[in-house]
TIPAKE-479726 format. One line per 2 residues: their letters; for each residue x, y, z negated of C-alpha. Coordinates in steps of 0.2 Angstrom, whole numbers. Layout:
REM TIPAKE-479726
A = X:Y:Z ~ ...
***
This chain:
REM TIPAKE-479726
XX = 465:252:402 ~ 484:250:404
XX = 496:260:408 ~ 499:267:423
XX = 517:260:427 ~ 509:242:420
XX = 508:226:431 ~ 491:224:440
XX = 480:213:430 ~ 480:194:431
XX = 463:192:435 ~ 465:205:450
XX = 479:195:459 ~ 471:178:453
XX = 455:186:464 ~ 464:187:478
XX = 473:172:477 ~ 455:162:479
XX = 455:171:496 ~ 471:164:503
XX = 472:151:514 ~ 480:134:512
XX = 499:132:522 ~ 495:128:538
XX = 477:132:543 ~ 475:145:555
XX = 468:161:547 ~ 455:164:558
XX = 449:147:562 ~ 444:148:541
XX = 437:163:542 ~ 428:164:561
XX = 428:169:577 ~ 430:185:586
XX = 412:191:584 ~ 414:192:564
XX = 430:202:566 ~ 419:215:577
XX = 407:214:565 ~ 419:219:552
XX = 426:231:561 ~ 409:239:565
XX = 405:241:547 ~ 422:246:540
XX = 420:261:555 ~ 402:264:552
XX = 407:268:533 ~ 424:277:535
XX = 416:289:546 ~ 411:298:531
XX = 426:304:529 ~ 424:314:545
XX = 412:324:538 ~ 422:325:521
XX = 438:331:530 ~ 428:344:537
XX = 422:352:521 ~ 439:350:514
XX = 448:358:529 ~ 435:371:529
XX = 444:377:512 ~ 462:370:516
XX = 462:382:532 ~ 452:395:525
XX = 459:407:534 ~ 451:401:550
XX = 435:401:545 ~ 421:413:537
XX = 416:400:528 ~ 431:403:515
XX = 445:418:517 ~ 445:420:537
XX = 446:435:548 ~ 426:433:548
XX = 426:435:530 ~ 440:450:531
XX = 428:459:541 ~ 413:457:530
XX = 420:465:514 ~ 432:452:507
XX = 445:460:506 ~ 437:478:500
XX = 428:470:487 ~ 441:464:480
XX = 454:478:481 ~ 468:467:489
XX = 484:477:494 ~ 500:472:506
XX = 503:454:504 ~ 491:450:492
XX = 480:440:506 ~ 496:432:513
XX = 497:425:495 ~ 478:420:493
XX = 482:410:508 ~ 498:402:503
XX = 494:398:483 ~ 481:383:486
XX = 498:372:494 ~ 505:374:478
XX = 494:364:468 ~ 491:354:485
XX = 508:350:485 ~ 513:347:468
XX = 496:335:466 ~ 498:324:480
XX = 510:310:473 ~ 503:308:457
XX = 485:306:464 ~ 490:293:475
XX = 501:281:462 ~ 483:283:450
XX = 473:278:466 ~ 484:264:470
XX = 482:260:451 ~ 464:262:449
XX = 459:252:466 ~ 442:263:466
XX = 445:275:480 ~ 424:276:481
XX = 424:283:466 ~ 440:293:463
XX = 441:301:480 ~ 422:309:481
XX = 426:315:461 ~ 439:323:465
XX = 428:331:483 ~ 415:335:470
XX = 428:348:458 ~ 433:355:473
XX = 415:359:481 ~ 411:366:462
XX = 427:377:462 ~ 425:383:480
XX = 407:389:473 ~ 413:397:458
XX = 426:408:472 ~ 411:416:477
XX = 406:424:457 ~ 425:431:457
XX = 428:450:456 ~ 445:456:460
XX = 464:447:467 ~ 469:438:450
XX = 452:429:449 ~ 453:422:468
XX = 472:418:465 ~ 466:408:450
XX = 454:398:457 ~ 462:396:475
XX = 477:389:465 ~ 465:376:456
XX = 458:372:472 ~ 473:365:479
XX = 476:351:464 ~ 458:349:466
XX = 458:345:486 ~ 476:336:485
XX = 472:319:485 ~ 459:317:497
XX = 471:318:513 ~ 484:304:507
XX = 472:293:499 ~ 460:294:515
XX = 478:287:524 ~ 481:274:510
XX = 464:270:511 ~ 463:263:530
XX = 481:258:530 ~ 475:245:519
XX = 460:237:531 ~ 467:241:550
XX = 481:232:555 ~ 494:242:565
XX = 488:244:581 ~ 472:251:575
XX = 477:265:563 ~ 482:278:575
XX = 464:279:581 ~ 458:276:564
XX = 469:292:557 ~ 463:304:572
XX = 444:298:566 ~ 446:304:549
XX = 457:319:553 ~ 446:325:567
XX = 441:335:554 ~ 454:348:555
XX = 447:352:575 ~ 429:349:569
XX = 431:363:554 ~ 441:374:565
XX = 429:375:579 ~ 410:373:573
XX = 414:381:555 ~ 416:396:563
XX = 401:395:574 ~ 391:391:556
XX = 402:405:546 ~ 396:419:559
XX = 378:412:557 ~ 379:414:539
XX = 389:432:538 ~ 377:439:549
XX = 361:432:541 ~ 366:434:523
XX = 371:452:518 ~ 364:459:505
XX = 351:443:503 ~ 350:444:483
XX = 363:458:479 ~ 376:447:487
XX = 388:452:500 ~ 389:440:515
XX = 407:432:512 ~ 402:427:494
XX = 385:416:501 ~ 399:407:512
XX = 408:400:495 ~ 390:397:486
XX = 383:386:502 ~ 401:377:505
XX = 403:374:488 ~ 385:365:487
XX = 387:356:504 ~ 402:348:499
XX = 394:341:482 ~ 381:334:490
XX = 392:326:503 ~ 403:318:488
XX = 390:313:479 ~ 383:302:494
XX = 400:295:497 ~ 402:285:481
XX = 389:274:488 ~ 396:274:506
XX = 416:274:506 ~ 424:255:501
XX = 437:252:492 ~ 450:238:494
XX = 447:222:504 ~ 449:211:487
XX = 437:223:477 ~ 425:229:488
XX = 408:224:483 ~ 397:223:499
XX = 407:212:510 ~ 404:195:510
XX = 415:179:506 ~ 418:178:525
XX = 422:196:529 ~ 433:198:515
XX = 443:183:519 ~ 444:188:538
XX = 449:208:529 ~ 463:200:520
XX = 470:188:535 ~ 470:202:550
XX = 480:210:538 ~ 493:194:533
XX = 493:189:553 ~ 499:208:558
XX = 517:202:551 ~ 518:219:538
XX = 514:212:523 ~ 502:224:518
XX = 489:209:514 ~ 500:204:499
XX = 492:207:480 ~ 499:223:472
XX = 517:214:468 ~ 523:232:462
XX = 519:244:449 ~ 517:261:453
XX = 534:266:445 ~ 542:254:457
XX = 531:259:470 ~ 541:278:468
XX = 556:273:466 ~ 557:264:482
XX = 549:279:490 ~ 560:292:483
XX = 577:281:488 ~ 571:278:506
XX = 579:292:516 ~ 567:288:531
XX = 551:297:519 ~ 563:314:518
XX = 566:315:533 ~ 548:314:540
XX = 543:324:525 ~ 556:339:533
XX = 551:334:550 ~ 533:337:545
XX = 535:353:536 ~ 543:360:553
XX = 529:353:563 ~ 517:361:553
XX = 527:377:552 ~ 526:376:572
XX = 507:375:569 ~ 501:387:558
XX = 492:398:571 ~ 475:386:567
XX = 475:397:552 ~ 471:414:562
XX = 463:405:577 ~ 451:420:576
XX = 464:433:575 ~ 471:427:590
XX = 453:423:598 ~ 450:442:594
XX = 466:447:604 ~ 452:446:621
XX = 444:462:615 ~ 429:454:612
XX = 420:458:594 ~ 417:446:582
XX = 404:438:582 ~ 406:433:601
XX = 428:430:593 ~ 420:416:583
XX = 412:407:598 ~ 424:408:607
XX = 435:399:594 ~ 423:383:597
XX = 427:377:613 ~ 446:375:611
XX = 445:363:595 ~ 431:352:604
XX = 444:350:617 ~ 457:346:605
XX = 446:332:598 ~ 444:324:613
XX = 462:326:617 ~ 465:316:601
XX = 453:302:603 ~ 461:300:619
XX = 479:300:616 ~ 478:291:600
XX = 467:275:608 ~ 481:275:622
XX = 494:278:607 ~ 488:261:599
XX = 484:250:618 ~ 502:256:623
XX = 509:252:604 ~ 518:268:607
XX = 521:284:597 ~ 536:294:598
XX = 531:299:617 ~ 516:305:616
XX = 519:316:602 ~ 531:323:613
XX = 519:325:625 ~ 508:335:616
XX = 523:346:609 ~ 524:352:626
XX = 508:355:631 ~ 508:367:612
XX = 524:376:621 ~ 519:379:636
XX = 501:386:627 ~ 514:399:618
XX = 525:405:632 ~ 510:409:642
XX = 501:420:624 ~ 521:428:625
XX = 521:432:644 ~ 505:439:646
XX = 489:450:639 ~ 477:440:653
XX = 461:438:644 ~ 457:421:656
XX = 476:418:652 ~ 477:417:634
XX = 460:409:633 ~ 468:395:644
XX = 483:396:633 ~ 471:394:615
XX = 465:375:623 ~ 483:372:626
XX = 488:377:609 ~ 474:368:599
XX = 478:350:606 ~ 492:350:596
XX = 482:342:583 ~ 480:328:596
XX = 501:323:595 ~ 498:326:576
XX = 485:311:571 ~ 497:300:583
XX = 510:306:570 ~ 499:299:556
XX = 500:282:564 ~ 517:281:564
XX = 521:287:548 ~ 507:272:543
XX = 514:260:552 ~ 534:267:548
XX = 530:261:527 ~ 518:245:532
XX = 525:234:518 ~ 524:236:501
XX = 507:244:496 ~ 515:255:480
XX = 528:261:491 ~ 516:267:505
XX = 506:275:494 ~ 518:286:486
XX = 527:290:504 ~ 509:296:514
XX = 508:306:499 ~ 526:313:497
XX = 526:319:516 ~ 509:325:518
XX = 516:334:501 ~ 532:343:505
XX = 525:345:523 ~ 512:357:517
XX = 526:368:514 ~ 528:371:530
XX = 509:380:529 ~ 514:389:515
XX = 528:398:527 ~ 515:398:538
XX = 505:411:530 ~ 518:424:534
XX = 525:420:551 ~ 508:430:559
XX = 510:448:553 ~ 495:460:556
XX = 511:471:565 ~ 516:458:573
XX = 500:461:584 ~ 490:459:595
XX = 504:450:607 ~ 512:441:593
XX = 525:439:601 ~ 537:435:585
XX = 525:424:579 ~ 525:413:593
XX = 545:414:595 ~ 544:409:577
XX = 532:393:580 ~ 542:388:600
XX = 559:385:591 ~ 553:377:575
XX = 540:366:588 ~ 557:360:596
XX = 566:356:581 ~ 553:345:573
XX = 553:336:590 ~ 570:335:591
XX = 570:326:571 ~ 555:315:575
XX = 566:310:590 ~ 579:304:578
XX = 569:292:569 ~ 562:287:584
XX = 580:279:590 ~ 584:275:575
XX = 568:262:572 ~ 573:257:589
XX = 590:251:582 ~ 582:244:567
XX = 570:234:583 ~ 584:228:590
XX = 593:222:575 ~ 577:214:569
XX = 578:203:586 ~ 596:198:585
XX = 592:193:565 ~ 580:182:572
XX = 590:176:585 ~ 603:171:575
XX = 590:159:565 ~ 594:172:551
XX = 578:171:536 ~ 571:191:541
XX = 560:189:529 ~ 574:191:514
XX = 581:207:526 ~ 565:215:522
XX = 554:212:537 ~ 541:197:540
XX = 545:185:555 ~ 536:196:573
XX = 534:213:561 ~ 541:226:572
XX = 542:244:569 ~ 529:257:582
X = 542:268:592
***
């Protein structure tokens, strides 16, 4: 095996060489008509949606705090932190130490996917380490134990997120991957909502069953869930277009020409090496300032993390708290679906986003202004459709670093990276004193909500320039190609 800042082998580019088209035959008259694109597109769907149900068990331990089924409210109540004698901010810091390894993991798992070209294999491995850590959480006995394996569980559960996004980005072309990103992230709503429905289930049904106390069983039966769910995805998720090994001649031809006709280049073979790959990441100044963009934005939404908590503000106990937590996040999935479809038809991003920032204010001036339980019930579905502006995000970032393969792969996972900072930070914006209003805590998230609109609204006029320049270039019968961009390739504003 070579190294991992070596060429891609000769054989691998040779490959998928024999699947390009001679000059000057239409791509798709080769390959066929519409029906086997949908076809295609029917299967590739069908098989990603896996990833729905992965994302889902990953969230559940990402944002633990929002559901029993990990270090939530729920499992507070039920003993968690009595049994295991935390004090002050040691539970602010449970919370927070999983984005360390998350975020110190991300880059380097995605330059050894881009390398190893097997995300069937690698992705629902590394799924697999976490689902056994996240069962081992539950044998632990006091804070340094959880901190331990809370702080593996993030280098664990690191590349699954980025690789997911490297993973589509290199079948859809770009109209398609803002719907295909709120697919695989619907996760996040999904976990949010019906985890807590299946974590109160659990923590009243399971105390004391075998010696055990309720919050530990929620660690056991996620960690076993989520091996059995990677162990079925080796067999389901693909891998590249040139290398996966149930598609046929034709749909593997037609997978590499949607690609070549979209004008990014994406459908070129692996011309870089990883090293290059992050070099060309790290010298653009377009992934740091998404990367602090994002960390801001996420910063803004780090009340999913105690979606209970502020569920629980009605007055209402717990068990009825956790139900309540499930409607929101259905809407905020549909909200998604929704706005991303339109995202792609419209071939728009910046504005909606914006639109969905809004909605989120509004949702946190109302929590400030008043205690109204039908008011800050209304103002919790207002809140969680923020996740709807946040897979539109996704697509742009995708279809901002479209070219060179190595390059993307390094940049999804540089921002996702850094940006999970913003959760770390998160964990200690919603101080228990800070309750029940939260008024601080929502102050905190309104102004740093406008600030991340404000720096996304940068980038968008400034890759409306770069447009613009691209269309005078092309005008002026100057070769765009040599400037960096394939004749028609225009960047998603």
């Amino acid at each position: 095996m070579s190294a991992l800042n070596d060429a891609k082998p000769a054989d691998t580019a040779n490959a998928i060489d024999d699947f390009k088209l001679p000059p000057g035959v239409p791509r798709h008259a080769a390959c066929a008509c519409d029906d086997l694109e949908k076809r295609l597109l029917r299967k590739l769907d069908l098989r990603m949606s896996i990833i729905v149900v992965i994302y889902t068990l990953n969230y559940v331990s990402l944002s633990s705090s929002c559901l029993a089924g990990s270090i939530g409210v729920n499992a507070r109540l039920q003993g968690f932190e009595q049994d295991l004698h935390l004090q002050g901010q040691e539970y602010a810091t449970i919370l927070s130490i999983l984005f360390v390894g998350y975020i110190i993991m991300q880059v380097p798992s995605n330059m050894f996917l881009y390398w190893l070209e097997r995300p069937s294999v690698f992705l629902p491995s590394c799924m697999f380490v976490w689902g056994a850590i996240s069962a081992l959480t539950g044998i632990t006995k006091n804070y340094t134990g959880v901190l331990l394996a809370r702080f593996f569980l993030g280098f664990a559960e690191a590349p699954f997120y980025p690789g997911a996004l490297f993973l589509i980005s290199r079948w859809y072309k770009r109209d398609e991957l803002a719907l295909r990103a709120a697919l695989i992230s619907c996760g996040i709503p999904l976990s949010n909502g019906f985890g807590a429905l299946i974590a109160s289930g659990i923590l009243q049904g399971m105390q004391g069953k075998l010696g055990q106390a309720a919050w530990r069983w929620l660690f056991y039966i996620e960690g076993s869930m989520t091996m059995f769910i990677a162990i079925c995805a080796m067999f389901v998720l693909p891998d590249f277009p040139h290398n996966t090994r149930w598609l046929t001649p034709e749909e593997r031809t037609l997978a590499i020409s949607r690609l070549a006709e979209d004008g990014d280049g994406r459908a070129e073979p692996w011309k870089k090496t990883t090293m290059q790959g992050l070099w060309d990441a790290v010298s653009d100044w377009k992934v740091w300032w998404f990367a602090a963009a994002f960390t801001v934005q996420l910063l803004a939404q780090s009340f999913y993390a105690y979606f209970p908590t502020l569920s629980a503000t009605m007055g209402y106990n717990t068990t009825v708290s956790l139900l309540l937590c499930a409607p929101p996040w259905v809407f905020s999935t549909i909200a998604a679906f929704a706005l991303s479809r339109y995202s792609d038809k419209k071939q728009g991003r910046y504005r909606y986003i914006v639109a969905s920032n809004a909605v989120t204010a509004i949702g946190f001036i109302i929590s400030i202004c008043t205690m109204n339980t039908a008011a800050r019930y209304i103002s919790l579905f207002l809140m969680a459709q923020v996740y709807a502006g946040y897979m539109v995000l996704w697509g742009w970032i995708n279809n901002t670093f479209s070219g060179e393969p190595a390059k993307r792969a390094v940049a999804l996972a540089l921002i996702n990276g850094l940006g999970n900072i913003g959760n770390i930070i998160g964990s200690y914006v919603w101080q228990s004193h800070w309750g029940p209003t939260y008024r601080y805590s929502y102050a905190v998230c309104i102004a740093t909500l406008g600030v991340s609109t404000g720096m996304f609204g940068g980038m968008h006029l400034y890759l409306k320039h770069l447009n613009e320049q691209i269309a005078r270039n092309e005008r002026d019968g100057k070769d765009s190609e040599k400037l960096g961009n394939p004749i028609g390739f225009r960047y998603l504003v």
